[in-house]
DRENDOLO-705443 format. One line per 4 residues: for each residue y, z, x of N, C-alpha, C. Coordinates in nm, 2 decimals. Each point is the difference from the previous one (the first is absolute). Layout:
BEGIN
Y,Z,X,Y,Z,X,Y,Z,X | ...
//
This chain:
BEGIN
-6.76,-0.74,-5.28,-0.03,0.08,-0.12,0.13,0.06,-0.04 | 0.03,-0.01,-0.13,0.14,0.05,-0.08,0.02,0.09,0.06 | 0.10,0.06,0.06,0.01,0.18,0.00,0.14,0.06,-0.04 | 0.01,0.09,-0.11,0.12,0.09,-0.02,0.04,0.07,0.11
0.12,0.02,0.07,0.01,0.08,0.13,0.13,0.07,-0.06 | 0.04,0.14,0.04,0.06,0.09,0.00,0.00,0.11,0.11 | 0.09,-0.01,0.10,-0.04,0.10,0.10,-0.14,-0.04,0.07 | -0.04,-0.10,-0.03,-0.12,-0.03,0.04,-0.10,-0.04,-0.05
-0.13,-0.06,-0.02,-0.05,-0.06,-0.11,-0.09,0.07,-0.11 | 0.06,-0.02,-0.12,-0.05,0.08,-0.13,-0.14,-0.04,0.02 | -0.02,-0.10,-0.08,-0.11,-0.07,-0.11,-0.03,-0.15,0.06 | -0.06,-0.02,-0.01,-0.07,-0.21,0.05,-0.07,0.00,-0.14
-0.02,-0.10,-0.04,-0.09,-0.06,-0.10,-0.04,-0.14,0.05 | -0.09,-0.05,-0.07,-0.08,-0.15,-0.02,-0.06,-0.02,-0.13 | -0.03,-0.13,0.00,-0.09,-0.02,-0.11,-0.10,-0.08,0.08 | -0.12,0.04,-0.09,-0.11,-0.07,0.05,-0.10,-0.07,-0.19
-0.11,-0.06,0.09,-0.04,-0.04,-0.12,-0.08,0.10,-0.14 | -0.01,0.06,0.02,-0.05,0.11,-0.11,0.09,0.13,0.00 | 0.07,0.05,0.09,0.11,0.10,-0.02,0.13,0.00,0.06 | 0.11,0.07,0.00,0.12,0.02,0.07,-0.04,0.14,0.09
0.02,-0.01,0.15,0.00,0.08,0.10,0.13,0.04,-0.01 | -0.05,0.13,0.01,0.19,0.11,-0.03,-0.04,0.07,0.13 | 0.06,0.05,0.13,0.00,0.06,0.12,0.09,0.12,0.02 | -0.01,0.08,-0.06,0.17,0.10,-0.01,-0.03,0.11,0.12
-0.11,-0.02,0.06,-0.07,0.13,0.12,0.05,0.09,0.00 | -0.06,0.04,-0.14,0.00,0.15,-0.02,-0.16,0.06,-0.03 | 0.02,0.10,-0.01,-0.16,0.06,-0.06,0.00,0.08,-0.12 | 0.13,0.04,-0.06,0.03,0.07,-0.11,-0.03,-0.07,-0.10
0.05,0.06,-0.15,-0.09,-0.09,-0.09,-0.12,-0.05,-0.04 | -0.10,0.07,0.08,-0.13,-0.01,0.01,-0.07,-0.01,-0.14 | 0.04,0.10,-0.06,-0.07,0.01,-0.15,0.09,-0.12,-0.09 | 0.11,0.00,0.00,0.01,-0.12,-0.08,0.02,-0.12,0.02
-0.07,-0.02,0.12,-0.06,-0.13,0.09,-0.14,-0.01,-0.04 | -0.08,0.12,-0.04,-0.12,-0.02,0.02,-0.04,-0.18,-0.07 | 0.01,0.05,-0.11,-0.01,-0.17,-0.13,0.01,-0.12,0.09 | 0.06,0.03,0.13,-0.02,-0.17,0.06,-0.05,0.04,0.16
-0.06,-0.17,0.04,-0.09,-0.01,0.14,0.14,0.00,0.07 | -0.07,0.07,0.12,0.11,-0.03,0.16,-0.04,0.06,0.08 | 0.08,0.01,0.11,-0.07,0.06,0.12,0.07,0.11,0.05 | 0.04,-0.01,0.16,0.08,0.11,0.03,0.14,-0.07,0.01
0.07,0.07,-0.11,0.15,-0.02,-0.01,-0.03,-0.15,-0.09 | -0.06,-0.03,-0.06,0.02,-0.15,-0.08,-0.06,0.00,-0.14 | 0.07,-0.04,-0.07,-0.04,0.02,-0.14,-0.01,-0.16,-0.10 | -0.13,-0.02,-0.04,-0.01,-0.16,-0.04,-0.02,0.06,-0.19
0.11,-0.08,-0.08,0.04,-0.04,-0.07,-0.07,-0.15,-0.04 | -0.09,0.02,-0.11,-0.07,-0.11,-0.06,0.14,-0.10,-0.05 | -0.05,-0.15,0.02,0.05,-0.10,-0.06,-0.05,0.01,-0.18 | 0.08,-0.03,-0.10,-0.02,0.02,-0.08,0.03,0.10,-0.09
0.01,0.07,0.07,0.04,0.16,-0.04,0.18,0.08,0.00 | 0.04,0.05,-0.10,0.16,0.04,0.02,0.01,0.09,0.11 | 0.11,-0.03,0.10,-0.02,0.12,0.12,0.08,0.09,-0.05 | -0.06,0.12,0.05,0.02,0.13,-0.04,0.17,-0.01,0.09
0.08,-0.04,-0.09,0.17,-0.01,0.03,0.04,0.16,0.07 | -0.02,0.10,-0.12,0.06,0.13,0.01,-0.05,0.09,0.14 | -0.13,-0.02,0.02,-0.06,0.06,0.11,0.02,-0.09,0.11 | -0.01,-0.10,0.02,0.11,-0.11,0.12,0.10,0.07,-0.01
0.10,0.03,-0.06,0.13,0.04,0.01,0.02,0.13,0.06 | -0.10,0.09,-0.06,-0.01,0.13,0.08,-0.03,-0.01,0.15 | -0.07,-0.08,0.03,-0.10,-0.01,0.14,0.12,-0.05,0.12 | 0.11,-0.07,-0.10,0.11,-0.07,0.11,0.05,0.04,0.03
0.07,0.17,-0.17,0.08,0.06,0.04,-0.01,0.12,0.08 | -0.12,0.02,0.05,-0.11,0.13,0.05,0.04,-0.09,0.17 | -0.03,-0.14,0.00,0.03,-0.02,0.18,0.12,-0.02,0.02 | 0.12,-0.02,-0.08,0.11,-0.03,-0.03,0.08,0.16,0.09
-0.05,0.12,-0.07,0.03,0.13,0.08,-0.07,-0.02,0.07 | -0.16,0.00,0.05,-0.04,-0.03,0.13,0.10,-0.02,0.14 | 0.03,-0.15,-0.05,0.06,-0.10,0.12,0.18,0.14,-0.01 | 0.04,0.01,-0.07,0.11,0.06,0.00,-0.01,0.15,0.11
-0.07,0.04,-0.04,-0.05,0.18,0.07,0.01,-0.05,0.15 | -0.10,-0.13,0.02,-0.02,-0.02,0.10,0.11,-0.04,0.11 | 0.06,-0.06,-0.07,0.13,-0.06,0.04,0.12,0.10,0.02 | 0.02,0.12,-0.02,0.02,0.11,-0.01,-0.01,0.07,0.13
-0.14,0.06,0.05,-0.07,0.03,0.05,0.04,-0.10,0.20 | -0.01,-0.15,-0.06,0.03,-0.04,0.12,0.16,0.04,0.06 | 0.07,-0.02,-0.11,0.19,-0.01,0.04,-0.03,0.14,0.05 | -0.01,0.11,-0.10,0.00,0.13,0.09,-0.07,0.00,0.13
-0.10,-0.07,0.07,-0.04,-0.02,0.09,0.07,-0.02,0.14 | 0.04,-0.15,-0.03,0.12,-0.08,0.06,0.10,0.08,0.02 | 0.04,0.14,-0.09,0.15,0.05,0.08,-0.03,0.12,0.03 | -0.07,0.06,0.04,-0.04,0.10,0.12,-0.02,-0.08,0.12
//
């Protein structure tokens, strides 16, 4: 499965036959997720339909600091 990695892995996507699986494992964005089906942490985007670009872009740049904090968090770790 595709996956964007940064500090670790962003986002996976797929395509399937009636929508594009977006994976970003997050839980935020709930409400302006609601408009599409998914499950825990997966968001399906209809075939046919323009994907919501702007709010993808938020959602990468939301694990984009995620993976960074975290990565943070570890180095400060590592040197004590």
């Amino acid at each position: 499965m595709p996956t964007f990695v940064l500090k670790g892995n962003l986002v996976f996507f797929s395509a399937y036959k009636n929508h594009i699986g977006f994976y970003p494992r997050v839980h935020a964005f709930k409400e302006e997720l609601s408009a599409y089906e998914g499950g825990k942490g997966t968001i399906q985007f209809p075939i046919g339909k323009p994907l919501p670009l702007a709010l993808i872009g938020k959602i990468v740049k939301f694990r984009v600091q995620q993976n960074l904090e975290r990565a943070e968090v570890k180095v400060g770790k590592k040197k004590k």
